[in-house]
C-alpha positions in Angstrom: 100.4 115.2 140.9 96.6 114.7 141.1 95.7 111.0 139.9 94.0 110.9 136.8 91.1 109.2 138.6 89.7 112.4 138.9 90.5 115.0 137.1 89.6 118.4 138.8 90.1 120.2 141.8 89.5 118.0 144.4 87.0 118.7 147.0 86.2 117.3 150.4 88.6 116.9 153.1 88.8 114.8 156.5 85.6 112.4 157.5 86.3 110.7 160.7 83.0 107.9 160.0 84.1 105.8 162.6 82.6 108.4 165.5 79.2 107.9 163.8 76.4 105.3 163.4 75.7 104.1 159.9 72.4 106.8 159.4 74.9 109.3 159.9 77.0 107.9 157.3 74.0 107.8 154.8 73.0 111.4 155.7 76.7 112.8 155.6 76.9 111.1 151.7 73.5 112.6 151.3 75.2 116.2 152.1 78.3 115.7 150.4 76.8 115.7 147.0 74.7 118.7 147.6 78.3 120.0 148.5 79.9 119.0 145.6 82.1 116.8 147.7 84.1 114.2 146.1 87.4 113.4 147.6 87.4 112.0 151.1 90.3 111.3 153.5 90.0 108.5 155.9 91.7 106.2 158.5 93.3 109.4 159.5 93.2 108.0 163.5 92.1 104.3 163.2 94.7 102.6 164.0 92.8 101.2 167.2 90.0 100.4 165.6 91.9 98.3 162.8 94.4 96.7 164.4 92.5 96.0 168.0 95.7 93.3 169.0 99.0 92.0 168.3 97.6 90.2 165.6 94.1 90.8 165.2 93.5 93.0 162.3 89.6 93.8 161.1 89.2 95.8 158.2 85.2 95.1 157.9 84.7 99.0 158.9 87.6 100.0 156.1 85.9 97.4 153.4 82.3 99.2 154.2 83.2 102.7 153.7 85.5 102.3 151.0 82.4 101.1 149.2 80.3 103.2 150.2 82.1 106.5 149.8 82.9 105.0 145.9 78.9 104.2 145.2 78.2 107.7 145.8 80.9 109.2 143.8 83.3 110.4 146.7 86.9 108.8 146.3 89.1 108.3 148.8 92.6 109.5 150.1 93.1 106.1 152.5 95.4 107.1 156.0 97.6 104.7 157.1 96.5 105.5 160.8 99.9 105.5 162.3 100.1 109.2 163.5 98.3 107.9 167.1 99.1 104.4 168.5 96.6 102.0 169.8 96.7 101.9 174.0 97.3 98.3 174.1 100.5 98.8 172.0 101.6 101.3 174.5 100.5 99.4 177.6 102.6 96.3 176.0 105.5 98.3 174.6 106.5 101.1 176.6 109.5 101.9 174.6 107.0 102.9 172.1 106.5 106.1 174.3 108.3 109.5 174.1 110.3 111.5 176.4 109.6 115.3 176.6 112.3 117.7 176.6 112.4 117.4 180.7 113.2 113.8 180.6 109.9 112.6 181.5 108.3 109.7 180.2 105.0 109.9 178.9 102.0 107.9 179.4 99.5 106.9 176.8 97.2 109.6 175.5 96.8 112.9 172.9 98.8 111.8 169.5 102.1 111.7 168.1 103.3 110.1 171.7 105.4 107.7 169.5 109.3 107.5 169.3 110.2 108.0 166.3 113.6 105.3 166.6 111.2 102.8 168.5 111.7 99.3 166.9 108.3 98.5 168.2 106.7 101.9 166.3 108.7 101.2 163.1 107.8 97.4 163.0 103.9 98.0 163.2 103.6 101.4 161.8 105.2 100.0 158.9 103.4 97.1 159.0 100.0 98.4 159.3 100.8 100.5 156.3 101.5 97.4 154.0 98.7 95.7 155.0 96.4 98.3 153.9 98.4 98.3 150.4 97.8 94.9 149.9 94.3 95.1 150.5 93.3 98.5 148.6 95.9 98.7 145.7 93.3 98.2 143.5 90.3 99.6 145.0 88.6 101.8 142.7 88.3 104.9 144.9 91.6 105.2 146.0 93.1 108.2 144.6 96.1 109.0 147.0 98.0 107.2 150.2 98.5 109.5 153.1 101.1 108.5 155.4 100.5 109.4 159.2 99.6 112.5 159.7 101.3 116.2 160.9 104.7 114.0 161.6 106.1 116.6 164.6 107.6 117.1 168.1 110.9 115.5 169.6 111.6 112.7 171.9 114.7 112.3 174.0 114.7 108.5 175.0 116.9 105.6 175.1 116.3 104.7 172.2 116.9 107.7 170.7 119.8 108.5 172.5 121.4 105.5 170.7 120.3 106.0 167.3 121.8 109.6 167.8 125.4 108.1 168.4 124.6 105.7 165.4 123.7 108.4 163.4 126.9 110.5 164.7 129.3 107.7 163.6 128.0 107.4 159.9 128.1 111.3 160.0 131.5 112.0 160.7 133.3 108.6 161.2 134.9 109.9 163.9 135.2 111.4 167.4 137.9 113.4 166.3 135.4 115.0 163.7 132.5 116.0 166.1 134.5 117.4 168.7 135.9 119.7 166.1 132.6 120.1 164.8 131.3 120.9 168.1 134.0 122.6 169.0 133.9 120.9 172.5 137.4 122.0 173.8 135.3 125.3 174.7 134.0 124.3 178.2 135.7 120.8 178.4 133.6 119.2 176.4 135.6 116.8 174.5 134.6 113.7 174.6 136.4 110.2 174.0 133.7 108.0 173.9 130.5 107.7 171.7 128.9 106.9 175.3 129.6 110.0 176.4 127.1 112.1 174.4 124.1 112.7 175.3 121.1 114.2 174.4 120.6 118.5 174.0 117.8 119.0 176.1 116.7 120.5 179.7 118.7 118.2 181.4 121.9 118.9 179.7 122.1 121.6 177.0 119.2 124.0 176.3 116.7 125.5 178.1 113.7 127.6 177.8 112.2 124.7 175.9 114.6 123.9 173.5 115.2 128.2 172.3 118.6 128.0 173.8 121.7 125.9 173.7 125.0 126.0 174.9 126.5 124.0 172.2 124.9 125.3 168.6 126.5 122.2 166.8 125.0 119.1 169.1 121.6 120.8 169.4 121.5 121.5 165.1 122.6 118.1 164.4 119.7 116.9 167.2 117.0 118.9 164.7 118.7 117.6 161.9 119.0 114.0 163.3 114.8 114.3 164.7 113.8 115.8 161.2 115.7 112.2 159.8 114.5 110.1 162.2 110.6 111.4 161.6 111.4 110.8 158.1 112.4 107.5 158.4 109.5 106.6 159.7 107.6 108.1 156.9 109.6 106.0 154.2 109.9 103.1 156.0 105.3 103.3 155.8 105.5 104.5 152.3 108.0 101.9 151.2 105.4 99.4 152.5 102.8 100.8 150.4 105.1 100.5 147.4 105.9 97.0 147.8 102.0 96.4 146.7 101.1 99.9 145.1 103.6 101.1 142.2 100.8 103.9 140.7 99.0 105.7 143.3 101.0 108.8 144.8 101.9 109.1 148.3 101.9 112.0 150.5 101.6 113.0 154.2 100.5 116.6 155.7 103.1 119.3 156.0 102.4 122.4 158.7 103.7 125.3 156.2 106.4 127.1 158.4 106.3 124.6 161.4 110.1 125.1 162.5 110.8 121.6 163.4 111.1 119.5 160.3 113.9 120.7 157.4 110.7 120.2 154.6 113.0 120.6 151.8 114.3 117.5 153.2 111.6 115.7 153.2 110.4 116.9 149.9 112.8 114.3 147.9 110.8 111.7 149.3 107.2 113.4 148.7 105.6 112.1 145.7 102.8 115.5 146.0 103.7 117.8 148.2 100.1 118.6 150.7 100.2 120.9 153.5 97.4 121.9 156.3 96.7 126.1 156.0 95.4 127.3 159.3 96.4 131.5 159.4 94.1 133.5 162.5 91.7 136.1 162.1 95.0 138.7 161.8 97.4 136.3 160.1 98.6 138.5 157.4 97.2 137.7 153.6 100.5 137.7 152.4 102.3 136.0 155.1 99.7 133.2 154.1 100.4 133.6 150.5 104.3 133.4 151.4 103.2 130.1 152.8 101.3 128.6 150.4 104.9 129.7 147.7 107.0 127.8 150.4 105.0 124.6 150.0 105.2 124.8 146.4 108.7 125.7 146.3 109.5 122.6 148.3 109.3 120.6 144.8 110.4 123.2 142.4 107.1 125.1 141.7 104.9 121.4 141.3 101.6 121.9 142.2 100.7 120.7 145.5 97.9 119.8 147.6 95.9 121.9 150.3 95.3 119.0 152.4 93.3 121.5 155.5 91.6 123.9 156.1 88.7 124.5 158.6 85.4 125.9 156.5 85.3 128.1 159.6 87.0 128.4 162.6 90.1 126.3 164.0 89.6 125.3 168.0 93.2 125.6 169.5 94.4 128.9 168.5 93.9 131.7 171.7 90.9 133.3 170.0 89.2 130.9 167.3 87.3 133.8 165.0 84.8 132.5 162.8 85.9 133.0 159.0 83.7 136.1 158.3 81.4 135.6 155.0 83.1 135.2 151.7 86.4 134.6 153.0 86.2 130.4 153.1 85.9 130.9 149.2 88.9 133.7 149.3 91.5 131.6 151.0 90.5 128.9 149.2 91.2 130.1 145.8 94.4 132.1 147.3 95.7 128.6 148.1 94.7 127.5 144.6 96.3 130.9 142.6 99.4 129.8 144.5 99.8 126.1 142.6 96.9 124.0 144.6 95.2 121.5 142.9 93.1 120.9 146.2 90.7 122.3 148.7 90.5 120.2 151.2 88.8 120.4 155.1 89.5 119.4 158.4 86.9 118.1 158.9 83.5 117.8 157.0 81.4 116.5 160.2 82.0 118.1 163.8 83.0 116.0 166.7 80.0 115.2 169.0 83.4 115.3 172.0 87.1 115.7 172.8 88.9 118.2 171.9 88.2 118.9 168.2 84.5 119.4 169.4 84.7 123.2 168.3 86.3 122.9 165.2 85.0 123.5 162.0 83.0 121.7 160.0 81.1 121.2 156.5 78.5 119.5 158.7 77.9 121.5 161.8 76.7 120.0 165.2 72.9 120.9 163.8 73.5 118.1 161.0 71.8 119.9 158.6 72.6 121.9 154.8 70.6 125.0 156.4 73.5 126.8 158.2 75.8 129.7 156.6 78.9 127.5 156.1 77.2 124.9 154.5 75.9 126.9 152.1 79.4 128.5 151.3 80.9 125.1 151.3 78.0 124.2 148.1 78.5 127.3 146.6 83.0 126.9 146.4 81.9 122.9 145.4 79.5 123.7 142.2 82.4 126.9 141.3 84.7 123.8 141.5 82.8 121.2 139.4 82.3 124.3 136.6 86.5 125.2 136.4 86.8 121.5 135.5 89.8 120.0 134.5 91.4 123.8 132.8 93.7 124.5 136.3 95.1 121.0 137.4 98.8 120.9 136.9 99.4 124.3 135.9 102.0 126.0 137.2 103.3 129.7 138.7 106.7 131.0 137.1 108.8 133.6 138.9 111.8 135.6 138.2 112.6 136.1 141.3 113.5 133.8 144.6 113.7 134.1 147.7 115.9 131.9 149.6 114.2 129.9 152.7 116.4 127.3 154.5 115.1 125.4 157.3 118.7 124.7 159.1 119.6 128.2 158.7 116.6 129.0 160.8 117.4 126.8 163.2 120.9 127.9 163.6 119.3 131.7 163.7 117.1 130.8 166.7 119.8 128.8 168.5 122.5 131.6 168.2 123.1 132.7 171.6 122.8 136.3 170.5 123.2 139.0 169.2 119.0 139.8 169.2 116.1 137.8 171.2 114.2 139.7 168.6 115.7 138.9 165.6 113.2 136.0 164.1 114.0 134.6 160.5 110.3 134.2 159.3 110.1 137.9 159.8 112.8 139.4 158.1 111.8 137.0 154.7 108.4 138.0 155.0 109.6 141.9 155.1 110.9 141.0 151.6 108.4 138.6 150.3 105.6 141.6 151.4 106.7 144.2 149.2 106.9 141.7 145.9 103.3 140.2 146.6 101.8 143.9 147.7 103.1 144.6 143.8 101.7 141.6 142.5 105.1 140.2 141.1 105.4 136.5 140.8 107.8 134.9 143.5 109.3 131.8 144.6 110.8 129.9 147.9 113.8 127.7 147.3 116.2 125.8 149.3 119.8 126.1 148.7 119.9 123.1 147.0 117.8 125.2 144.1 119.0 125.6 140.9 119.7 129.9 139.9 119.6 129.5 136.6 115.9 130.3 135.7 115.8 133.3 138.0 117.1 137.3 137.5 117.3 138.2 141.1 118.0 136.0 144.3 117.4 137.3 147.5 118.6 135.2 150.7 117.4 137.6 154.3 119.6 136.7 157.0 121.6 133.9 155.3 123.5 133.4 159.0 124.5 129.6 157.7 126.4 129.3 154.3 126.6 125.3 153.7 129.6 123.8 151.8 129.2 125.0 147.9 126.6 127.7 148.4 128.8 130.5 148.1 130.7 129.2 144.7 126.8 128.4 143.1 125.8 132.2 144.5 128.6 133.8 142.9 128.1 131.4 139.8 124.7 133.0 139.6 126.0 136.5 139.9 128.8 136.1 137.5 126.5 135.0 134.8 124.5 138.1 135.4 121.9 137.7 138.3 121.5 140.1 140.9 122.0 138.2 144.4 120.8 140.5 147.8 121.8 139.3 151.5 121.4 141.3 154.4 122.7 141.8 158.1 123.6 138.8 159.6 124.8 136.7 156.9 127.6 134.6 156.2 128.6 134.0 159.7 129.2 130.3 160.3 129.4 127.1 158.7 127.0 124.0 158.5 128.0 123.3 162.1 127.7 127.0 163.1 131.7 127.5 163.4 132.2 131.2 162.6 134.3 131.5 159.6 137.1 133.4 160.5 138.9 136.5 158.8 135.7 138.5 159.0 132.0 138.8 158.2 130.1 138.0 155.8 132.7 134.7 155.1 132.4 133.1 152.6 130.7 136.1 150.6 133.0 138.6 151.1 134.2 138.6 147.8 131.0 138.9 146.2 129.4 141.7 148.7 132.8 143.4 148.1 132.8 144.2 151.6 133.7 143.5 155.7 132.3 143.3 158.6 134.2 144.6 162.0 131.0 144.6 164.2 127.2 144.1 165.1 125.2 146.7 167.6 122.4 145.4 168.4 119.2 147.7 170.0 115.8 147.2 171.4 113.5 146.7 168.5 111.7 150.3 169.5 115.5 152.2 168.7 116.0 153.1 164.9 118.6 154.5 163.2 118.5 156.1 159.8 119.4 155.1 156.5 120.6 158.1 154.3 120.8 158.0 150.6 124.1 159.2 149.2 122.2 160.2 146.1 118.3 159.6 144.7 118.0 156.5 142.8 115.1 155.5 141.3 112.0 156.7 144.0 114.9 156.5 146.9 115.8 159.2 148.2 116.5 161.0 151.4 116.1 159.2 154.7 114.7 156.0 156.1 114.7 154.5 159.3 116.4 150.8 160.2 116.2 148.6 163.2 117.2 145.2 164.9 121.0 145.2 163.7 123.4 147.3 162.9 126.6 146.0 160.6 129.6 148.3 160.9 131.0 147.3 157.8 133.9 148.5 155.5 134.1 148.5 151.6 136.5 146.7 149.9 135.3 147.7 146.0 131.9 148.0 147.1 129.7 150.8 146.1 128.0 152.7 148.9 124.2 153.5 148.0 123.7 155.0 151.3 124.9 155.0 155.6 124.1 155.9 158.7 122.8 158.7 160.0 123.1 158.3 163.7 125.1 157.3 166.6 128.4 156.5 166.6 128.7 154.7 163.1 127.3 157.7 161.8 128.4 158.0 157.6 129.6 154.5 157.7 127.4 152.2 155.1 124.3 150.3 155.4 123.8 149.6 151.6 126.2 148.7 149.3 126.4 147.2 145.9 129.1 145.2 144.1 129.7 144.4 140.4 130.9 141.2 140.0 131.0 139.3 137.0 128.0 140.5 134.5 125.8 140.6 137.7 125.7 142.5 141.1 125.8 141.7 144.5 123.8 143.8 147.0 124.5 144.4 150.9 121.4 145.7 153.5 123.4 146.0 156.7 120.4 146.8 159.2 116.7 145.9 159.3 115.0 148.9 156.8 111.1 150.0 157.2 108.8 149.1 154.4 109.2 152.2 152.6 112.8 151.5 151.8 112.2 148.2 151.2 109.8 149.1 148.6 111.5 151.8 147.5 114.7 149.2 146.7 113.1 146.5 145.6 111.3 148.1 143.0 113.9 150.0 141.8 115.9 146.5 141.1 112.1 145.4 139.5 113.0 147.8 137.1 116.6 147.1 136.4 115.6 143.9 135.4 112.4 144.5 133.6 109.8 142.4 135.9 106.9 144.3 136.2 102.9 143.2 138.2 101.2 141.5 136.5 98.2 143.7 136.7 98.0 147.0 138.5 95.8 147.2 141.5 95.3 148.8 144.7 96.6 147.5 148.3 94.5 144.4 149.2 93.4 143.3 145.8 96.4 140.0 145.3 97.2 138.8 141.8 98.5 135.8 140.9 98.7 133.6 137.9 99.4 129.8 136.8 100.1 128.6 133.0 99.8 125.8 131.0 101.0 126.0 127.7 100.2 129.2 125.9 97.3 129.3 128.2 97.0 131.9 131.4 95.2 132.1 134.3 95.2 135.1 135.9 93.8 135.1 139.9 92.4 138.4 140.9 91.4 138.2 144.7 89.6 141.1 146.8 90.8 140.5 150.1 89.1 144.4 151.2 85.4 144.7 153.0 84.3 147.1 150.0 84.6 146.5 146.1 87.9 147.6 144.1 89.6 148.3 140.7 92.2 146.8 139.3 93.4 147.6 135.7 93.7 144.7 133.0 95.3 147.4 130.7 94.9 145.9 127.1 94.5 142.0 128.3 91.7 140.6 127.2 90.1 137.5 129.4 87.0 135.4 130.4 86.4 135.2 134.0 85.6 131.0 134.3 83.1 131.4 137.3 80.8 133.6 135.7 81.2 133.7 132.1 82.2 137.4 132.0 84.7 138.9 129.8 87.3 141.7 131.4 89.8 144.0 129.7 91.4 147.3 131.2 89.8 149.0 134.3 87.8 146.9 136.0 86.1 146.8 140.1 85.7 143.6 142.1 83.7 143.3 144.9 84.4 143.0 148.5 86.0 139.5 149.0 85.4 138.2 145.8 87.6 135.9 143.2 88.1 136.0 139.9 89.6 133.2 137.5 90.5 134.8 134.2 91.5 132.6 131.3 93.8 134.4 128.4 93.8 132.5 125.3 97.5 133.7 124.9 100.0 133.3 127.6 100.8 137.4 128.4 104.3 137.8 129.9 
């Protein structure tokens, strides 16, 4: 949802004016339009500077840049400022402070040191917010509201301790209904008052900073209740905003895969969807790529907004690489292939001190347009200007979904057992891989997703199976999808009670199959998967790790088993008919060349081929709008390569050059092609 205010990709990212002099200001306009820079966020961390009492408010600093940023053709994406509270607000209200997950209070300092359930945040937070909406509703520049900023961590106070029990009671009405929820009659837990609970943390339930629990049910519904409670605070700010502004969209900056906030959650609230992309120098290209299909997933394939990114180098990661040449541009366009309508930076002038001193900027410490990143940020901003308005609001279709669920992850990583190594992120990457090393279109749903407009449905490690999923899976399979779980699935409820008369649950019926028990094994200990005939390029043996189901068939086809230890000839991949569709079972953790192997082999059951055929490390993507294409052909390599347009015919939009069957790209290079013709 880009306002129509400006209608291209947008360009600029984070400017922090209020740690410069006004010649700085002049100068950093002056670089901006050599950059092509036209979209500015601000406010980002003046909350101190705005508000500097409990009722002194001076927006003189807010007034000047807004008009100063407008005259010189930048507009604005106006912060609300709440994401770090002033010190005399703390020093004042010390309920407005956090407790850690050790029980200690904090003092004033860093950022996001607010309690989220503090009347005293809420009441400011939210009226700061609507202040600002009265004041810039109709301010030319604005073109979006950005609410906080990176909303994140836990607090374990008072005052959350009580909105917990609140939250509790309107949750299951009853004590009755969380002991048996909890399960509490397992270590004489049961509890007869609301007063009784408290809070899963280091002093009561978990350790090891919060990666282990005792009781899976109080410390989910603590995520669950945190994840609520951060929201609140974000609708309580945009609800403000609204009060004044009915037009202008409203956003705040998601962290991709951060584990702490259910994002699908949050979605329903999101007007535009904008997340902050930060891989490392060895972050896998598709693991970003993966990341950038979450985001977009989170509001059913909308386009969404790349909020950050650092033109070169982050400062808190253990070794902050420089983003070599070329590859500033690359990820940028990767983010936009993927359904961006946005490239955005953190931050477009270095801090002269603290602690984001180091990290990138447009404008480096120098404070000129002669330095290597500057250049690459002018060259990306003119490529920008010439793609127009022709990719805004187009959108990426898939076939196939992968499912991503933010509770079952949780539940995963809380489970005490049966693997420390088992991580959830992993095992759906290990599928997501093999479709974007092919250059088939995917998406990531939540399981509130609707199946209808997909052929296959894959859910890795689907440990959790909330109330209905099963019926709308076997819906899907019924009316002929294919639907593929793995080990570990179907184990427990919403509240992680194991549902009894054996695994996987709730899908039994569909897999076709049970399972008696789970080995687990160092990660370095395989185990083999044996074909029971060829199919397709499978054939033979490949090696499995992690987990080992010992299941039994019940109508299930066996496609292959074992071949070692003592569950030797017993199956590890099965496949049911069920309805027009079929159901598919992988009961260990297989290497990539099964995984390929499989997954293309169900590619070609259901007719979804690549888009275009390339060699590893050249990504294809593409986004539509009408009968119109847009193929994204990205060289992620250090030398040139070929990819093959067979007999598509297109116009690359940054240079003007037309491409049809084989064709090379050079190292780390884009290409946008344009098809008159939407090609399926």
């Amino acid at each position: 949802m880009v306002h129509n205010k400006l209608q291209k990709i947008w360009y600029g990212g984070d400017y922090n004016p209020e740690q410069w002099d006004e010649a700085t200001w002049d100068e950093d306009i002056r670089m901006f339009k050599l950059a092509g820079i036209d979209v500015a966020t601000i406010n980002v961390f003046s909350w101190a500077i705005v508000q500097r009492g409990e009722d002194t408010y001076d927006f003189t600093f807010l007034d000047e840049m807004m008009e100063k940023l407008y005259k010189n053709g930048v507009y604005v994406c106006l912060a609300t400022g709440t994401g770090a509270h002033p010190a005399w607000m703390a020093k004042t209200y010390t309920d407005i402070l956090r407790t850690d997950f050790d029980g200690r209070k904090r003092k004033f300092g860093g950022r996001h040191n607010s309690c989220p359930n503090s009347p005293t945040y809420r009441k400011y937070a939210s009226r700061m917010a609507e202040k600002l909406a009265n004041r810039y509703q109709n301010h030319p520049a604005l073109v979006l509201w950005h609410v906080s900023n990176e909303y994140g961590g836990y607090c374990y106070c008072d005052n959350c301790t009580t909105a917990f029990r609140q939250w509790l009671k309107r949750k299951y009405d009853s004590l009755q209904a969380v002991n048996k929820a909890w399960n509490t009659n397992f270590w004489g837990h049961t509890f007869y008052d609301w007063d009784e609970i408290v809070l899963p943390n280091g002093l009561s339930e978990e350790w090891g900073s919060g990666r282990n629990t005792n009781f899976q049910g109080i410390s989910l519904d603590y995520r669950r209740f945190q994840s609520d409670s951060l929201l609140t605070c974000y609708k309580l700010e945009r609800d403000a905003i609204r009060k004044h502004d009915q037009q202008i969209p409203i956003t705040t900056n998601l962290m991709g895969l951060y584990e702490e906030l259910d994002y699908f959650s949050w979605a329903k609230e999101m007007d535009v969807i904008s997340w902050d992309n930060y891989p490392s120098i060895d972050t896998p290209e598709s693991l970003t790529a993966m990341t950038h299909d979450l985001m977009r997933g989170l509001k059913s394939g909308q386009p969404f907004l790349l909020m950050e990114q650092t033109p070169s180098q982050q400062n808190w990661q253990p070794y902050n690489s420089l983003k070599r040449p070329g590859v500033m541009r690359l990820w940028s366009y990767q983010a936009v292939a993927h359904g961006a309508d946005s490239v955005l930076f953190f931050q477009l002038r270095r801090s002269v001190g603290a602690t984001e001193k180091f990290h990138g900027a447009v404008i480096e410490h120098v404070g000129h347009e002669h330095t290597r990143v500057f250049k690459e940020t002018s060259k990306l901003g003119n490529e920008l200007m010439k793609l127009d308005n022709r990719i805004i609001g187009s959108r990426v279709t898939a076939k196939v979904a992968i499912v991503f669920d933010w509770e079952n992850r949780w539940g995963v990583h809380l489970s005490s057992g049966p693997s420390v190594a088992l991580d959830y992120v992993t095992e759906v990457h290990k599928y997501y891989e093999v479709f974007y090393d092919n250059n088939i279109p995917i998406d990531l749903i939540g399981t509130d997703e609707n199946l209808e407009n997909y052929d296959v449905v894959i859910a890795p490690v689907l440990y959790m199976i909330k109330e209905g999923y099963a019926t709308k899976v076997e819906e899907f399979v019924e009316h002929g999808g294919t639907f593929i779980t793995t080990f570990f699935s179907g184990i427990v409820n919403e509240n992680d009670l194991v549902t009894l008369g054996g695994y996987p649950g709730q899908l039994r019926n569909l897999l076709g199959i049970w399972v008696e028990e789970i080995d687990a094994l160092p990660p370095n200990q395989k185990n083999q998967i044996v074909m029971k005939k060829s199919w397709g390029k499978l054939e033979g043996s490949y090696t499995c790790n992690l987990l080992f189901d010992l299941l039994h068939t019940e109508g299930a086809e066996v496609l292959a088993s074992y071949g070692s230890d003592f569950y030797r000839g017993m199956p590890v991949v099965t496949k049911n008919h069920y309805g027009n569709g079929e159901a598919f079972y992988i009961a260990s953790s297989p290497d990539k060349e099964f995984l390929s192997g499989f997954l293309k082999n169900i590619c070609a059951e259901k007719a979804i081929t690549p888009l275009v055929k390339t060699k590893p490390g050249v990504e294809v993507t593409k986004r539509e709008m009408g009968e119109t294409a847009y193929l994204f052909v990205l060289n992620h390599q250090n030398h040139p390569a070929y990819f093959d347009l067979g007999e598509i015919q297109a116009v690359d939009l940054l240079s003007g050059s037309t491409f049809t069957g084989e064709c090379s790209i050079d190292a780390k290079d884009v290409l946008v092609l344009q098809q008159s013709t939407k090609v399926n």
